[in-house]
C-alpha positions in Angstrom: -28.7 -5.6 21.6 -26.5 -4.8 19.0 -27.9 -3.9 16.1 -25.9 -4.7 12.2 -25.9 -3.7 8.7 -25.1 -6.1 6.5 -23.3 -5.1 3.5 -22.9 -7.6 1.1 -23.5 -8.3 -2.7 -23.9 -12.2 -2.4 -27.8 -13.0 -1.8 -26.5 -16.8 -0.9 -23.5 -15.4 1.6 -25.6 -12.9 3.1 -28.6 -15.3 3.9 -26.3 -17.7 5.5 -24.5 -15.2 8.0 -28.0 -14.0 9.1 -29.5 -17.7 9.6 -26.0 -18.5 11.2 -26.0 -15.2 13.3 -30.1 -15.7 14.3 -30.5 -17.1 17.0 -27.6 -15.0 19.3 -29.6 -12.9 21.9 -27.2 -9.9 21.8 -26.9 -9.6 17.8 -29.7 -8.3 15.4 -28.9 -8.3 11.5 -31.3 -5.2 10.7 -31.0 -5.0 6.9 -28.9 -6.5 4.2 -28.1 -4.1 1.7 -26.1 -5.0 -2.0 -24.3 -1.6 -2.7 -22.8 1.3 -0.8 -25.1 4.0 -2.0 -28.2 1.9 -0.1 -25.9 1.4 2.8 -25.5 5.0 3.3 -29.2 5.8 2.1 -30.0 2.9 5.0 -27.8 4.8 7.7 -29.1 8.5 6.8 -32.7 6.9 7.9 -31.7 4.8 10.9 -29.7 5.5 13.7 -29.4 2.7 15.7 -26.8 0.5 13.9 -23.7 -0.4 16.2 -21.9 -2.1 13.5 -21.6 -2.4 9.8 -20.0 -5.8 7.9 -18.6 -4.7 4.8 -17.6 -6.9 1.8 -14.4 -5.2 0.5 -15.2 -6.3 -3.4 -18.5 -5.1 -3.8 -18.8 -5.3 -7.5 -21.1 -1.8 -7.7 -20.8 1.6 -6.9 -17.7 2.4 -4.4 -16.2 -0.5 -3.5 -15.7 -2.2 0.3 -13.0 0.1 1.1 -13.7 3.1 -0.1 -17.4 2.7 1.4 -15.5 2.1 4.9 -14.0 5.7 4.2 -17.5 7.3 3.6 -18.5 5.2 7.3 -16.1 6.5 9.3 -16.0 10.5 7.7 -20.3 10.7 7.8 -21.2 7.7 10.5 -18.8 8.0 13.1 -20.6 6.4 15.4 -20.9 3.0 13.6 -18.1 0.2 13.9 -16.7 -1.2 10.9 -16.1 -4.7 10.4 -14.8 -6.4 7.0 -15.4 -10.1 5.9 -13.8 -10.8 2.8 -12.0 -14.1 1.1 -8.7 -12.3 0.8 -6.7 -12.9 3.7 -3.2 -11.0 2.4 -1.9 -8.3 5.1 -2.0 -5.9 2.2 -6.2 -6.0 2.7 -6.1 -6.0 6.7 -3.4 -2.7 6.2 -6.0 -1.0 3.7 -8.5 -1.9 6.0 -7.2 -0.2 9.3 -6.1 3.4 6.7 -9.7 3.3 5.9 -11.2 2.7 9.6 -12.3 -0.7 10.7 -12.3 -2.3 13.2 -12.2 -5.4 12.4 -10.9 -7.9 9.7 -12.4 -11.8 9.5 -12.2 -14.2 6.9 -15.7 -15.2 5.4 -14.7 -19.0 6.4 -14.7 -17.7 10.0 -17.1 -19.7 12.7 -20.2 -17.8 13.4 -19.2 -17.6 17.2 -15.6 -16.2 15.5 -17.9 -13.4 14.0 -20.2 -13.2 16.6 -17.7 -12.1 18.8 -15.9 -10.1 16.0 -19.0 -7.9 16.0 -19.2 -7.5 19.8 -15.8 -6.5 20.8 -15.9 -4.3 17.4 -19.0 -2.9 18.9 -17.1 -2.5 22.4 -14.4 -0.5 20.6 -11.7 -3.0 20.2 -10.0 -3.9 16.9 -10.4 -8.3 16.3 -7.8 -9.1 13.2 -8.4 -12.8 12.5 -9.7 -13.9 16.1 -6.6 -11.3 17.8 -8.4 -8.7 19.7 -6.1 -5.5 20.1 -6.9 -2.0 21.6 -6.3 -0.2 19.1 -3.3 2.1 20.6 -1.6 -0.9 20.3 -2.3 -2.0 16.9 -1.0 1.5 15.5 1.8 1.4 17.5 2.6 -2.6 15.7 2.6 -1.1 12.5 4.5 2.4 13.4 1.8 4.4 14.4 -0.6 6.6 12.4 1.8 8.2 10.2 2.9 4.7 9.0 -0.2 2.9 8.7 -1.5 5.4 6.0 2.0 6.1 4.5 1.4 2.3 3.6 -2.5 3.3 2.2 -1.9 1.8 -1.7 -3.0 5.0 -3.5 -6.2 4.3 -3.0 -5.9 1.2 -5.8 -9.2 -1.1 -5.9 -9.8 -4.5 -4.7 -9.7 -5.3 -8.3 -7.0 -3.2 -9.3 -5.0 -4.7 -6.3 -5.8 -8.5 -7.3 -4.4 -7.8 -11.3 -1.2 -6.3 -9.9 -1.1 -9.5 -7.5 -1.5 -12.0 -10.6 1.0 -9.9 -12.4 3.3 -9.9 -9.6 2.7 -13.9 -10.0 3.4 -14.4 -13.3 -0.2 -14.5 -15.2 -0.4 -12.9 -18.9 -2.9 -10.5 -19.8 -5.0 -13.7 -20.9 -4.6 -15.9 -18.0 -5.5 -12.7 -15.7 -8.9 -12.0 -17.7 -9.9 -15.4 -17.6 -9.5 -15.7 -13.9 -11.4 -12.8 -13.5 -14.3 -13.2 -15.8 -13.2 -9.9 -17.9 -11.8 -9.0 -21.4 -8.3 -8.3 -21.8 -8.8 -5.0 -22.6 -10.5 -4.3 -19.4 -7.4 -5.6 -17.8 -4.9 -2.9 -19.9 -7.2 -0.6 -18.3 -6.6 -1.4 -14.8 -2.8 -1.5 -15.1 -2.9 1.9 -16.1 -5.3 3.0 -13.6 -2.3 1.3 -11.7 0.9 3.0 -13.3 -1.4 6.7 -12.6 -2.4 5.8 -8.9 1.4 5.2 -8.6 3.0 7.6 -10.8 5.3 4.8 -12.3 6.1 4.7 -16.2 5.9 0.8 -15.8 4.3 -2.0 -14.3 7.7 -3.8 -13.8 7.8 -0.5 -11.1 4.5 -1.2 -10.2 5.3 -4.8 -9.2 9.0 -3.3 -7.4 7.0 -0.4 -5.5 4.4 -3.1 -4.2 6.8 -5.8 -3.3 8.2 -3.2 -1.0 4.8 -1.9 0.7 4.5 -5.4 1.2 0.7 -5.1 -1.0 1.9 -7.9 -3.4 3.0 -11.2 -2.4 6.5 -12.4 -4.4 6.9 -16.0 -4.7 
C-alpha cells in the first residue's frame, strides 16, 4: 500500500482527488493538509508516507516549491509529486531543481495520477504521462549542473506568473485584476523580481527570462 499526503489548499480539489483516488487497492490518501508548516508538522509525526502531492501555489506559508525543498533536505525518504494548473516547462524545470519526482496537470485522469504516484513511489520520474529514470532526465536537460543553473532565483509562483503577464503585454492594472491583488502589491513583486535577479529593470527581467526559457514570448 502506498500511503499519500495530500498537500493542497483547495477543500473542493482535494475532496475530489481522494474520492477519485478511493477506491484503488494500492493507494491510501492518509491526510489532506492546506499549508506547508502542517505538512511538515504531519511528516515529523508519521513515518509511513511514500509520497507527497504538492500544490506549487499554495497561497500560505512557503509556497509548493519551496515546501518540495524542505521535503527532500528533512524527508528524504518521501517522493514528491506536483499537480498544478500551470503546465509551462519553466514550472516542470523548477520542479526537478527543487526534487520531484513527478509533474501532472490537475486535469490529469485519476488512473494518469494513480499511476503518477506509483512509479514516483517506485523511484521513477512521470512528467506529463512520460515516465523517465531519472539519469536520463538530467542528462535531457544537461545534467545536474544545468538543471539548477536554470533554478529562477528562487522567484515564487506568483512572482513568476507577474513576470509572465508582463512578458505578455498586461499593465500594472490588467495584471492586479487577473490576480485578485492591488496594484501596489504588484510593484512589489517586480522588485522582489529586479533583487532575485540583480537587474536594474524589468525590461531585463523579461530579456534574462526569455533566455532561461521561464517566460513564454509571443
Amino acid at each position: 500500500m502506498t500511503n499519500v499526503l495530500l498537500v493542497e489548499d483547495s477543500s473542493v480539489f482535494a475532496m475530489g482527488l481522494k474520492m477519485a483516488l478511493d477506491g484503488h487497492a494500492d493507494i491510501n490518501i492518509a491526510a489532506h493538509t492546506t499549508t506547508s508548516g502542517a505538512a511538515v508538522a504531519y511528516l515529523n509525526a508519521h513515518q509511513d508516507v511514500d509520497v507527497a502531492i504538492v500544490d506549487i501555489t499554495l497561497e500560505q506559508q512557503t509556497d509548493g516549491l519551496t515546501l518540495l525543498g524542505i521535503l527532500r533536505e528533512a524527508f528524504p525518504h518521501v517522493a514528491t509529486l506536483v499537480l498544478s494548473h500551470y503546465k509551462t516547462p519553466s514550472y516542470i524545470i523548477q520542479s526537478i531543481t527543487y526534487g520531484a519526482r513527478g509533474y501532472l496537470a490537475k486535469d490529469s485522469e485519476p488512473s494518469e495520477i494513480a499511476d503518477a504516484i506509483l512509479k514516483a513511489a517506485a523511484g521513477d520520474c512521470v512528467y506529463f504521462g512520460e515516465t523517465l529514470p531519472e539519469r536520463d532526465l538530467t542528462r535531457i536537460f544537461g545534467g545536474e549542473d544545468r538543471v539548477r543553473a536554470r533554478r529562477p532565483q528562487s522567484l515564487s509562483p506568483k512572482e513568476l506568473e507577474v513576470l509572465q503577464l508582463v512578458t505578455s503585454g498586461y499593465s500594472n492594472s490588467q495584471i492586479a485584476s487577473a490576480m485578485g491583488v492591488a496594484t501596489t502589491t504588484i510593484d512589489s513583486y517586480k522588485e522582489r523580481i529586479k533583487v532575485k535577479f540583480g537587474l536594474d529593470t524589468l525590461v531585463e527581467c523579461v530579456a534574462h527570462a526569455a533566455r532561461l526559457e521561464l517566460v513564454s514570448v509571443r
